[in-house]
Each structure stands twice: as structure tokens, then as C-alpha cells.
N, C-alpha and C positions, 0 to 999 in steps of 0.2 A: 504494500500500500504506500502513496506517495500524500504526504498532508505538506500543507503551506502555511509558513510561518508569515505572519505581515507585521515588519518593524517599523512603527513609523511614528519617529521623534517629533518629524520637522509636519507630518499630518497625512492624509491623504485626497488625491483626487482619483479618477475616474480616470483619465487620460498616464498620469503616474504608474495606477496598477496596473493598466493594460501593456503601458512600456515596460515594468519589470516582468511582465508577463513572454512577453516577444524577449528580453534579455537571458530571461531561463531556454529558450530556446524557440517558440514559437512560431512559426510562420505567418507571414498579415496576409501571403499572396490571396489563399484562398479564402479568408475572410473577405477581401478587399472583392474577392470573384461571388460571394455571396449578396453584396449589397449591388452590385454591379447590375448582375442577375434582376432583379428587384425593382432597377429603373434611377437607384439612388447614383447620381455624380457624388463619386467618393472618392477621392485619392488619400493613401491610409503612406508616412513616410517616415522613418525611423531616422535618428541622428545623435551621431556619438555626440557627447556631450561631457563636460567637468563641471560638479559644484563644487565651489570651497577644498578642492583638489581632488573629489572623489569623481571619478569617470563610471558614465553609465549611459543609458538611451533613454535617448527623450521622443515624442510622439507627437508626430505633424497630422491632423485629419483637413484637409484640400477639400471644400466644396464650391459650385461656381452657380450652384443656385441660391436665392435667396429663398430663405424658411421661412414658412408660413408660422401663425401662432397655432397651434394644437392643445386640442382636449383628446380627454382620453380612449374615446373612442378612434381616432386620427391615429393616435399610434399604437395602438390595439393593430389597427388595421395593417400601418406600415410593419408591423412585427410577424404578421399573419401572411405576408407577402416575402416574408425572407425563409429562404431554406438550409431550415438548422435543421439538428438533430431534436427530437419531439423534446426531451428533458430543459437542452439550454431557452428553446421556446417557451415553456409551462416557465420556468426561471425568469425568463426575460418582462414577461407580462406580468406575474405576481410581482413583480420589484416597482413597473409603473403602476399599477393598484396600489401597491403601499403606499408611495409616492403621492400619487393623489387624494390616499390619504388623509396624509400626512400635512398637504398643501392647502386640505380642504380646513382640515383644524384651525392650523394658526391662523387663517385669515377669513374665518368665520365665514365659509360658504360650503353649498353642497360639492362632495366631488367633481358632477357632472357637468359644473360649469369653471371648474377650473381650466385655466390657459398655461399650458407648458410653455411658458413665457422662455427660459433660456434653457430649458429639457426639450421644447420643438426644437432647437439646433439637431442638425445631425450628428456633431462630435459627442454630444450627450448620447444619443441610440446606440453609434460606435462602441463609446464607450463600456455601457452596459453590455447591449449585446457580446463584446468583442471581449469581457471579462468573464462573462458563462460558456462563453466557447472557448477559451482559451484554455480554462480550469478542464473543459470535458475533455481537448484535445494533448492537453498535458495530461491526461488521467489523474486526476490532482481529485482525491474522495473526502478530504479535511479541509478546513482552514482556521488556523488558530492566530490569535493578534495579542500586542501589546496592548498597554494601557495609550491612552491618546491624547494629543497635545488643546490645552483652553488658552484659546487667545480671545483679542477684545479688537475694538476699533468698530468701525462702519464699513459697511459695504451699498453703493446705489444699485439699482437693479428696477423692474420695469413695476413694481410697486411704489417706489421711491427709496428714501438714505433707511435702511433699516440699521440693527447694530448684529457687530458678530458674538459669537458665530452667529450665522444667519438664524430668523425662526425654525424652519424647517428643517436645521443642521443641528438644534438645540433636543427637536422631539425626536427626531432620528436616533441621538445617546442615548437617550432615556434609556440607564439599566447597565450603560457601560463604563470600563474606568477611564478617568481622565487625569489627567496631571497639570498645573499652572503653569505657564511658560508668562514673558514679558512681552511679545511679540504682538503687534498692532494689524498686520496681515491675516488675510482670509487661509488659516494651515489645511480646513477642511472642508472643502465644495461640497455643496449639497449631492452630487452624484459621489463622490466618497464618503461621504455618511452613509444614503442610499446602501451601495456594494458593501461596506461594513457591516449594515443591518442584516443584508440578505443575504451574508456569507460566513461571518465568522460563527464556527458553531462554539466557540469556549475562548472566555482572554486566559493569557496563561502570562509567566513574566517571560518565557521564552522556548525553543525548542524544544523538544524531549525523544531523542533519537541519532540518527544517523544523521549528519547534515551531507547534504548529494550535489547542493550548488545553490548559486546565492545569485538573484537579479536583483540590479539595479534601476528602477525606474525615474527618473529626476522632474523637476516642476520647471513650471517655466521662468519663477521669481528667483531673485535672489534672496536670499535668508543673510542677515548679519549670523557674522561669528559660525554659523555652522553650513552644512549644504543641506538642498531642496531636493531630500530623495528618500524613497522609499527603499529599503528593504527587502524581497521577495524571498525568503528562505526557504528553499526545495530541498523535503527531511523524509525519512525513513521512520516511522514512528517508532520509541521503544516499544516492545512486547516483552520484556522480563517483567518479574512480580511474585509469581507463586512456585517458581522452580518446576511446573508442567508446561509454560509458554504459554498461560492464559494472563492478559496484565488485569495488575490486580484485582484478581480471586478474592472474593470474600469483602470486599470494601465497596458499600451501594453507593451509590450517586442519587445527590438529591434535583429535582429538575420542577422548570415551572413551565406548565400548558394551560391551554384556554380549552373551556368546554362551554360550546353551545346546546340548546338543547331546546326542543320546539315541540307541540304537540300536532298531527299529522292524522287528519279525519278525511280527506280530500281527493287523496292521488290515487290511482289505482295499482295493485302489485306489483305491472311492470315498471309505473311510474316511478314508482319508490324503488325498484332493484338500478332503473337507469341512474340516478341520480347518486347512489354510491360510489361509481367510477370515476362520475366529475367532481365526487367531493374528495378522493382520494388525490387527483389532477392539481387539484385548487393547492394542496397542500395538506390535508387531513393524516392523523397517524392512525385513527380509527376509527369506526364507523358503527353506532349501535342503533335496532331498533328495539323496542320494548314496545308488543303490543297490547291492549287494553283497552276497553271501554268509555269512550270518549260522552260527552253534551250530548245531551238529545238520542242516548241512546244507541249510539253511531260507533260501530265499530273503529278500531283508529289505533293510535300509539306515541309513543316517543321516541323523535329522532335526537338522538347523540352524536356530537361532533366530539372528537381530541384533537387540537394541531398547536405547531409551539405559537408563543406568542408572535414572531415575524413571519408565519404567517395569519395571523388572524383575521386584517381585512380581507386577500382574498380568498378565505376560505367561510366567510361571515357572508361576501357578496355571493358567493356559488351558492350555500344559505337559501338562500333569497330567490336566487336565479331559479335552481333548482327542482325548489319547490311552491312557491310562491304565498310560503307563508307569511302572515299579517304583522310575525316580531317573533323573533328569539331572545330566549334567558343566555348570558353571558358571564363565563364567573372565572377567575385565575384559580389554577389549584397546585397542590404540589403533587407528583408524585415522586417515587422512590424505585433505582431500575440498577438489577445486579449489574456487575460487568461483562461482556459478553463479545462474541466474535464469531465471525463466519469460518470453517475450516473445511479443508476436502478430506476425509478419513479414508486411508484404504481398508475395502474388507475382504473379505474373500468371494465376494458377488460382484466387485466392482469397487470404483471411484465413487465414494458417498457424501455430497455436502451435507455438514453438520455443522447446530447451532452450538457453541458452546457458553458454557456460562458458569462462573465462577461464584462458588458459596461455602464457607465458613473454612475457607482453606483445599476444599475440591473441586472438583473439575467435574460437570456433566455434561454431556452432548446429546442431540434430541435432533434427526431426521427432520428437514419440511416436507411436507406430505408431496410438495411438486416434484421433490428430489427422490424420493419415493418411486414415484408413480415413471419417472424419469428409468430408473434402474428397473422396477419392474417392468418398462418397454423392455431397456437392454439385454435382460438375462431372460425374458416368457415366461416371466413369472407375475404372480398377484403382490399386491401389498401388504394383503393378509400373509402369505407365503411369505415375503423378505420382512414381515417384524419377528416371523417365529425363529427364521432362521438365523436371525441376527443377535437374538436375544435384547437382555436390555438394552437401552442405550449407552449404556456403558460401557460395553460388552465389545462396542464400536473400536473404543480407545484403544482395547489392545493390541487390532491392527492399523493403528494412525499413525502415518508419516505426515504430517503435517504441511501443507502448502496453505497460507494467507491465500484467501479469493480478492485477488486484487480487479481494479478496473470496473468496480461494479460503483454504477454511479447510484442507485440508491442502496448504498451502505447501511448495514443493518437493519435489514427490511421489516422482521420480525417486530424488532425496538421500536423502527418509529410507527409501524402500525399498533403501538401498546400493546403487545403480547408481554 
């Protein structure tokens, strides 16, 4: 597995991480052939660079159209017209959802009429886009971040002289660390607040692993006293802990998710099955319904949502969409989740992916029933047949040679659906 460290003293933008991104190795060509495709004039142009003595690449976006203001259906749509991969796309659109948001908040109006005043730019879509795909194309399944720089000053913008960090850059933190600095400049652009929210899954004070290679992304300002760059740190995660290769075994993690929850008298069976896929889409880790006796006599139930908190707009608006209920109940909860990991076990039937997961010092492992039914094609056997034959789950481990299932973009499938 490859996770990415993001150091960033001096702050972050959007145009920054996508240059450490292209620094770790990345290619723009085919990105640059994806907007292309799409109708976008986009010339995408990298350029070595020195801050304050440190050399790195900095990131030119060339357009020779003038951009329209946009709302969010506008780039819904331009985003719907690029051909990514299905995951950077569901990525790319949950982050302008947030976004608007977010933009609908501070400035006391509904979503639907907000103007992506300086997010209509193209280098903003770039940007975004060009950091979900870059992470997919780097196989990049983590990303972990420093604490982050508070600065002050004013910045003008098509609202008028606001103060920094900007509003929308203030409700973006919300939840994360920051540190004081003296610095009177804009350290952190609303599209790297944005990509901060909708990527780091943990702050940490730094690495824990392998370090594999390091980009440099740089800003287009000067910084007194220090340089305008970001960090990109390409690491190998440790996996020591329990002395079986499981990290830490026996030690839960406590974590905060939002759960919606809606009463559902209305849709019909198919209705309510289709709308589970687009809630998992949106962003949802899990999906419950609980049927019951609804008003009036009316057969019905309750729908349940789990998803973490950045995603909760859009997974609140699919909500909505979905079903077209009149209001949902919305409440933060904690829960508590062992540690846990993807592995291939060899058995004597085959290659078996197994969930493992770590408890009071042991190690268990537990078949997904797709992985199952997978091996029961390969060997012409039933599933009933390969749990007899396999014995417990445990029973797995003592033919496991261990390979990490790396490349799998939604990492730990199990976990974030709340299993």
C-alpha cells in the first residue's frame, strides 16, 4: 500500500498539491488529453522552480477562454462530460457539493444559487479534478497531513475585502489542527482547504513507515524567511505492532460519523433497493432499513444512513434526491472500530482474500462472502462446501503467506461500510 504524507508549513493550494503530485512522478499528458476530450482549452505546464533555495515544480494551467460564473449544476455538468475513472468522478463532484456547501453557509444563501465566483475558473476544476486523479493514478489508498499554518490579513474577491483566512477556508478547518504563524498572506486557498477536507483521512505529526520519495510542489508567492512549498511525502505504511503483521492488534480506534435517519411510507421495494447504490455513491458507509408500521396504518420503515462527516452534504443531498422525503433527523455519533486489514491467505483450495482484524493481542481473519463465492467458481465447489472445508477462520492462518491487497481504491471496504 502507498499512503501520502502532506507537509505543509508554508499552507496549501490546489494548484501546489497537484504540482507535488506531477513531482512524485505523475504524468499531466493525459490528464491535459482528458479535458481536451471534453471541449475544455486547457494547456496544463510544469516549471522547475526555487523557493528560498529549495527546488521543486510549480504548475502553469493556460486557458484562452474567458469563464463564465457557474453554479453548481454548471459544473456538475462540466465534470459529467470528463472521462475519468467512475471513483475520481463520485470524488470530484462530492468535493463541489461540499463546497457549495460550505459557500452557501457563510454567506447566508441557499446552495442553488451560489456562483462559483473564482471555483468557475478552470484552474480551480484542474485543480481538483487533477488531484483525484492523480492520487488514483499514483495508486496513492491514504493520505495523512500535518497540523496547518493560521494566518490573518484581507483578501478582495468578487464579494468584496473579506479577512483571512477567507470565510469558506475558516469552515473548511473546522475539526482540524492549526498552528499560529505571523504571516499577512493568503497560506491557504479555498481549493486547498476544499482537497484537505476531502482527503486527509487522519492528521498525524508525520510519516509512519517507509519513506519511497518526496515531491515538491511550490506556490507562486514569495514567503519571507522561508519557501512557498508543499511537501508530498510518498511512504510505505508501517504494518509492525502485534508481532503477527497485523498493526496494532488489540488497540480500537475511536471515530466520528453522521447518521441520518428518515421515516419511508412512500417508495415502492424496488424504489427503496435502487436508492441504496446511490446512497453508497454519494458516500454512505452503510445502509439500514428497519421496517415497521408507519401513520395511518401504512406499512413503511426507517431509513438509516452512516457516512463520515466530509461526506455528509453529499450524502444528506442523495437523502433527499433519493427518496424525496419531506426532512431527515441528523445527529454526530461516535463509534469505536478494531484495527483491521485486507490480506490474501493461501489455503489449500486456492488464493483467499481475508478480512483480518486485531483483538486483545490476536489475530482473526473472516472470508467476504464475494471472495467466497469467487473461489467456489475456481475450485466447482459450493460455499457451503469451502466453509467446511476450510474450517474456522482461523484455521485460514495457518496456511497464510501474506500479501497486503494493495491498489484497491476503496480501502477497507468492510470498515467503511460499518461492518
Amino acid at each position: 500500500m502507498k499512503a501520502l504524507y502532506l507537509d505543509c508549513p508554508s499552507g496549501i493550494s490546489g494548484d501546489m498539491l497537484l504540482a507535488g503530485l506531477i513531482d512524485l512522478g505523475l504524468g499531466i499528458t493525459d490528464l491535459e488529453r482528458i479535458f481536451h476530450q471534453a471541449g475544455m482549452d486547457v494547456d496544463l505546464r510544469t516549471v522547475h522552480d526555487v523557493r528560498c533555495g529549495l527546488a521543486g515544480k510549480r504548475l502553469e494551467i493556460r486557458s484562452n477562454a474567458t469563464q463564465p460564473l457557474r453554479r453548481l449544476p454548471e459544473i456538475l455538468e462540466l465534470l459529467d462530460g470528463l472521462a475519468l475513472p467512475p471513483d475520481v468522478g463520485r470524488r470530484a463532484r462530492r468535493a463541489f457539493e461540499r463546497l457549495a456547501e460550505v459557500e452557501a453557509k457563510v454567506h447566508g444563501v441557499d446552495p442553488s444559487v451560489i456562483h462559483f465566483h473564482e471555483v468557475g475558473a478552470v484552474d480551480t476544476v484542474v485543480d481538483v479534478v487533477g488531484t483525484f486523479w492523480g492520487l488514483h493514478e499514483l495508486e496513492i489508498t491514504t493520505v495523512h497531513a500535518g497540523p496547518l499554518p493560521w494566518f490573518r490579513g484581507q483578501v478582495r474577491c468578487a464579494h468584496g475585502l473579506l479577512p483571512l483566512p477567507a470565510p469558506a477556508v475558516v469552515e473548511l478547518l473546522h475539526g482540524k489542527p492549526v498552528f499560529s504563524t505571523d504571516h499577512t498572506m493568503e497560506l491557504i486557498t479555498p481549493t486547498g482547504a476544499l482537497l484537505v477536507d476531502q482527503l486527509v483521512d487522519e492528521f498525524r505529526p508525520g510519516p509512519q513507515g517507509t519513506l519511497l520519495q518526496c515531491g515538491i510542489g511550490l506556490g507562486t508567492m514569495d514567503l519571507p524567511a522561508q519557501p512557498n512549498a508543499l511537501r508530498c511525502l510518498l511512504y510505505s505504511p508501517s504494518l509492525s505492532g502485534n508481532g503477527k503483521g497485523l498493526p496494532n492488534a488489540g488497540l480500537e480506534r475511536t471515530e466520528e460519523i453522521v447518521q441520518f435517519s428518515t421515516n419511508i411510507d412512500h417508495l415502492t421495494g424496488e424504489e427503496l433497493g435502487g436508492c441504496f447504490e446511490a446512497l453508497f455513491q454519494a458516500g454512505a458507509l452503510d445502509v439500514l432499513f428497519l421496517p415497521g408500521m408507519m401513520k395511518k396504518n401504512r406499512p413503511g420503515g426507517q431509513l438509516q444512513v452512516l457516512c463520515r462527516p466530509k461526506h455528509a452534504a453529499a450524502v444528506q443531498q442523495a437523502v433527499f434526491r433519493q427518496t424525496l422525503t419531506l426532512g431527515v433527523r441528523r445527529q454526530r455519533l461516535e463509534r469505536v472500530v478494531l484495527a483491521r486489514r485486507e490480506v490474501v491467505a493461501e489455503t489449500p483450495m486456492g488464493a483467499l482474500p481475508v478480512k483480518q482484524v486485531g483483538m486483545e493481542g490476536e489475530r482473526y481473519e473472516r472470508p467476504e462472502f464475494e471472495a467466497l463465492q469467487e473461489l467456489a467458481r475456481r475450485t466447482g465447489r459450493s460455499v457451503a462446501q469451502l466453509r467446511y472445508l476450510l474450517g474456522p477462520v482461523n484455521a485460514v492462518d495457518q496456511h497464510c503467506a501474506e500479501k497486503t491487497l494493495a491498489g484497491k481504491d476503496d480501502r477497507n471496504e468492510g470498515e467503511e461500510r460499518g461492518e
